[in-house]
Structures are given as C-alpha cells and as structure tokens.
N, C-alpha and C positions, 0 to 999 in steps of 0.2 A: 504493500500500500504506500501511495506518495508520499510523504510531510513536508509540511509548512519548517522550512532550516531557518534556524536563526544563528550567522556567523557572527561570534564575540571577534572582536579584533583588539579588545582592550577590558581593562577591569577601573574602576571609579577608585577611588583612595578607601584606605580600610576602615579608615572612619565609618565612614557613607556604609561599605559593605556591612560591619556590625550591625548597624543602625536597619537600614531600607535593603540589605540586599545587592545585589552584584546589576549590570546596564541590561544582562540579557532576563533578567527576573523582572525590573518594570518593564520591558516586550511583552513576554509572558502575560503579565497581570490585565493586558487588554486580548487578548487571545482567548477566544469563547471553543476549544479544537482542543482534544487531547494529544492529538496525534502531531506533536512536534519537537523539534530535536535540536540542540542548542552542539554546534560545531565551534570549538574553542580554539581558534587556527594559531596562537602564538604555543600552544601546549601540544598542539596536533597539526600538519599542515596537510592532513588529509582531509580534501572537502568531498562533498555528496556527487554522486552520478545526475546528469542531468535527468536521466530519467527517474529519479528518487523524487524530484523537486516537483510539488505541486507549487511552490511561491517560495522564495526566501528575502529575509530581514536583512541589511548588513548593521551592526549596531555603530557606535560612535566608541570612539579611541582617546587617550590623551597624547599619543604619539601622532606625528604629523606626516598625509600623504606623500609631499616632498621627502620625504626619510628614504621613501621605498625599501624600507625593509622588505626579504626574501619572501615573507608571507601575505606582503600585499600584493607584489606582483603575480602571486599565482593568484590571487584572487582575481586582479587584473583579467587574467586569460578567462576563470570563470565565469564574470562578468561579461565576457563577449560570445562564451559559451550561451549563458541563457537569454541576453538578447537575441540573438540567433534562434534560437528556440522555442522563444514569446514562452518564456517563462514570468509571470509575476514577480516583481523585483523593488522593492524599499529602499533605498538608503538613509540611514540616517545622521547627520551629520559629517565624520570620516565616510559613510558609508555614501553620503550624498556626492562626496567628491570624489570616492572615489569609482564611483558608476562614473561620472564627468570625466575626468582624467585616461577610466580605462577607454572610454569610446570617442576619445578624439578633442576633449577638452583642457581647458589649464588649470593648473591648482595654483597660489603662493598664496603667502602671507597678505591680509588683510592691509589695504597703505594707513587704512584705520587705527590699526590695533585691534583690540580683542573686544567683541561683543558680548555683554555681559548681563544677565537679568531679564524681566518679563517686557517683554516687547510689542509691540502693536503692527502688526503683518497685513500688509493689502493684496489682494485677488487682484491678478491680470484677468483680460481681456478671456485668453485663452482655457481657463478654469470655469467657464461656464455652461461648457460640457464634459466636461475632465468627469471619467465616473467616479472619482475620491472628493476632488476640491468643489464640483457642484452643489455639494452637501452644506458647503462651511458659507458662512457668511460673509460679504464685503470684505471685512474687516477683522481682525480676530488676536487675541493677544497668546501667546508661546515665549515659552523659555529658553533662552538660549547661552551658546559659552562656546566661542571659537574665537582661532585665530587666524586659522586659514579660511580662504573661499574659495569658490568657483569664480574663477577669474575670466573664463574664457567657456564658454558653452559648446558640447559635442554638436554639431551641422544635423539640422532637425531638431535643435531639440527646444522646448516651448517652455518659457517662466512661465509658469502659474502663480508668482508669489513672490514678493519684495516692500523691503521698507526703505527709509532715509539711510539707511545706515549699507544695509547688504541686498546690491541687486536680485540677487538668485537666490531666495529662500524658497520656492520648491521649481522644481521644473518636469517635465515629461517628456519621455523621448515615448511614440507610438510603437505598439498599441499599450504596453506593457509592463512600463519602466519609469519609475518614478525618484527623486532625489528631493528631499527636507536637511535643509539647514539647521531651521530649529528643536527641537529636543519634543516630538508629541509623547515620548515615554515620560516624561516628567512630570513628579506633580511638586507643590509649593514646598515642601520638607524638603526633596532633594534637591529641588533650586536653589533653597536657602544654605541648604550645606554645601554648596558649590561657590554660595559668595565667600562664604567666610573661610573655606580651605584657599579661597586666590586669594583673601585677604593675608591669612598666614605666609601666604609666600610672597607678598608683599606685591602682587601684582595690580591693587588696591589700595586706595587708601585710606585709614578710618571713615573720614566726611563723605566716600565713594559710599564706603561698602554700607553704611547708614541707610542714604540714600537710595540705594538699591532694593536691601530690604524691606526697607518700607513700599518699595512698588510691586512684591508678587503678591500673587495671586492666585488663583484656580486659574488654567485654562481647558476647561471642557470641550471648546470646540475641534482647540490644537487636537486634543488628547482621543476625540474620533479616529484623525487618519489609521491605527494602526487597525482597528476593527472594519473600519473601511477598507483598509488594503486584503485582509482578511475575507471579508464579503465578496471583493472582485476574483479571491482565488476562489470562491465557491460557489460564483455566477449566480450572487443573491441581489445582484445590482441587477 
C-alpha cells in the first residue's frame, strides 16, 4: 500500500523537542491517515521508491540549501523523480527551496536578513484556482523563520503567495507540486520558542524579541495547507 512520506531533513533544538516534539510530529499532528512514514535522511539517506509514494512532505531544516550537503542532493534527484511522476509534493520551508533549486531555481541568502514571527501573507492572482490556496483567504497571517529564499523561481512555476518582506511564500509548479515558505506546521508555542532560542543566540535583540512576541498568534488558516495537501493526495478536492 502507498504512504503519505514525510522526509525530516533536520530536527528543531532540544528544547523545543522536550517540550512540542520533533518538525516531523507537528506534520503529523494535521494528518487525519495512519498510513504514513517519516524518512529521517541525515540518519538514513535511503529514500522511498516512487512507487511507494502516494504524496510526500519535505519538512524545514536549520541547515541551509546552499550547504548542499550529500543528502540534499539526493533529495534533489528525488525531487525531479516525483515531478516526473505527478507525485503530490509539499515543501516546507528548506523543503520549499529546495523543490525551487532542484527544478531549475535559485536559493541565497535573504538581502533582508532573516524573517522572523507571525506575518501577514497575501494570495496572488494565480491561487484562485490552486486546489490548496482556493480555500484560504485574501489574506492570512503564518509563522515564519528563514534566512534563505527563493530567489529565482523554476520556469513555470506560479506564486501563489507573498508579502512586503518575501516575494515567494508559496508557489506551484502544475499539476502537483507545491513550495510554502512559511511554517503551516506551526502553532503559537512553537513560534514563541523559536523567538526566544534566536534571541539566545543573539540573532535578536531584547526590544526585537518583545516585540515579536507580542504579535503571535493562532494561524488556522496557515495551518489548513497540510490537510489540504493531504485531501488532494486522496482526490477529496
């Protein structure tokens, strides 16, 4: 029988783990499907047959897609495996660029800096028949924490989604392929514990990290996509 893969590419700080759980347990937590299987590639770099894969996740990383580490280039190859194949396909953050980068986009570093906390996300044009982003609203607030982006987008491929800050927070490439920036695994505990671990490493500053706090939030709407992507591998769209 197929399963829904969900490929960890990284683990959150141990804090957080104690506390909420590891990045591929909040996936999980919107997954209504017993039948799925969590592929831990920096422990294992053996990933699923395509024919195994009824849809796969990629989660988000604290390592950066420029690194190219050995385990992400084979994901890379994967990646162009289930495009090929019109396999259903997530990325989430790391996982968002790194769908981008495998199929003919660019990654660096943000000229920004690093985007940090609960954010206010606008719907393109294009999201108004998208079967995931139809669902969401105009406008819709998400959690986020990067320092890389999609710099450069694979030919074909469609924003669904951007703020002031980061042009590509979601995009599509047809029929079956989709790339989120910001964090719909996340709810406001683990947002909050992510301000105050950059605080600790001083990538913040007390009057930032304040400020920050005081602005999450719930985002429910964000926090559909993964049940939605979930629904399109079970043609309940």
């Amino acid at each position: 029988m197929k399963k829904i893969f969900i490929i960890k590419v990284g683990s959150t700080f141990e804090e957080i783990v104690q506390e909420y759980g590891d990045m591929e347990d909040w996936i999980v937590n919107y997954i209504d499907d017993l039948n799925v299987a969590v592929v831990d590639i920096q422990k294992s770099e053996t990933l699923p047959e395509i024919e195994e894969c009824s849809g796969v996740i990629i989660t988000g990383s604290h390592t950066m897609v420029t690194q190219e580490f050995s385990w992400s280039l084979s994901i890379e190859k994967f990646i162009r495996m289930l495009f090929t194949n019109k396999v259903p396909l997530l990325g989430i953050c790391y996982g968002h660029q790194l769908i981008a980068k495998s199929l003919g986009g660019t990654v660096d570093y943000h000229e920004k800096g690093m985007e940090l906390g609960c954010v206010s996300i606008q719907k393109h044009i294009y999201a108004k028949n998208d079967l995931i982003f139809k669902h969401l609203p105009l406008a819709f607030d998400a959690h986020v924490i990067h320092s890389q982006s999609v710099i450069k987008l694979p030919k074909h491929a469609l924003i669904l989604a951007s703020n002031t800050f980061e042009n590509t927070h979601a995009f599509k490439l047809e029929p079956c392929t989709w790339g989120v920036q910001f964090h719909p695994e996340f709810d406001d505990y683990i947002m909050r514990s992510y301000i105050y671990e950059s605080a600790k490493m001083k990538s913040i500053d007390e009057s930032h990290k304040s400020d920050l706090l005081s602005s999450v939030k719930n985002t429910p709407r964000a926090n559909e996509i993964i049940p939605l992507f979930v629904n399109v591998i079970s043609n309940k769209i």
